[in-house]
C-alpha positions, 0 to 999 in steps of 0.5 A: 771171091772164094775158089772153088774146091777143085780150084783150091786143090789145084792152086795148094798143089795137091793135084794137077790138071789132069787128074781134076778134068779126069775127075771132072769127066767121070762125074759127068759120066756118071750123071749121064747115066743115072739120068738114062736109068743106066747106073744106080744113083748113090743114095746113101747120104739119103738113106743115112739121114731118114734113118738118123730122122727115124732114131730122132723120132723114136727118141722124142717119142720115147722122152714124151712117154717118160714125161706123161708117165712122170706128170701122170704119177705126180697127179696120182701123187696130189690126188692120194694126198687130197684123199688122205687129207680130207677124209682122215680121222683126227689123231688121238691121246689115248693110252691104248693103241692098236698094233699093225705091221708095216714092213715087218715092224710092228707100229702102233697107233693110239685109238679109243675102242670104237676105232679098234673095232671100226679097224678090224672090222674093215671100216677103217684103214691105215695109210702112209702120209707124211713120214707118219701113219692116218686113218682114214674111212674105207671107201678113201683107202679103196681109192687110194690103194687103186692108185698106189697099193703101197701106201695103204698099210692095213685094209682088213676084209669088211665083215658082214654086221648081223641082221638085227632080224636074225632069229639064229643070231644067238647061234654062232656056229663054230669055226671047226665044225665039218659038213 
């Protein structure tokens, strides 16, 4: 059977009698009046461990949010990829080529005129996928830039088509003109 710790210190000679009935007194004395409410309990292993609980909190919380922040840009991520594939037009072998800026370089694509109208009119939008350049429609590249801005290189504004009813559509009106 194993000794008790006084016991121990008694037996290895660390102590001696005396002082372990003098500590033995005192711990009695103590409980004595922390049951009366005369002396205050020592809590503080108590209060050591709820405040290492509440780090421990803290610190799972905060390794959670990191992790749904990580699974939720990795859903981005597949949902930007879907877009892009299913709605991007198909590559063309063409000898002309429209010319964009993308990180202050300027890059080129090949297109046909339909395409470089579509373009700077703002029906059409060029993306980054793949280490390469697509086109897509501009309803696709309006939710891809709602999820991640930067992977949208080129979304001109959308200029209005005019009215095939217009009687003035014969009539520019100049870009200087002054009211």
């Amino acid at each position: 059977m194993s000794l008790s710790l006084r016991d121990q210190l008694l037996k290895a000679g660390l102590v001696n009698e005396k002082q372990a009935k003098q500590a033995t007194k005192q711990k009695q004395k103590q409980q004595r009046l922390e049951n009366k409410g005369q002396a205050e309990k020592d809590d503080s292993q108590r209060q050591a461990a709820l405040a290492a609980q509440a780090e421990k909190l803290e610190r799972d919380r905060e390794l959670n949010r990191q992790q749904q922040e990580k699974a939720e840009q990795k859903a981005r991520t597949a949902q930007i990829k879907q877009l892009i594939e299913s709605s991007r037009l198909p590559k063309l072998t063409t000898e002309d080529y429209y010319n964009f800026v993308d990180d202050k370089k300027v890059k080129r694509l090949s297109v046909n005129a339909m395409m470089r109208d579509k373009l700077s009119r703002g029906s059409l939008g060029i993306v980054r996928h793949a280490g390469g350049y697509e086109v897509i429609p501009r309803e696709a590249a309006v939710k891809i830039q709602e999820r991640d801005p930067r992977r949208v290189v080129l979304l001109n504004t959308q200029t209005e088509e005019p009215d095939a009813d217009d009687p003035y559509a014969a009539y520019k009106v100049p870009d200087d003109l002054m009211w």
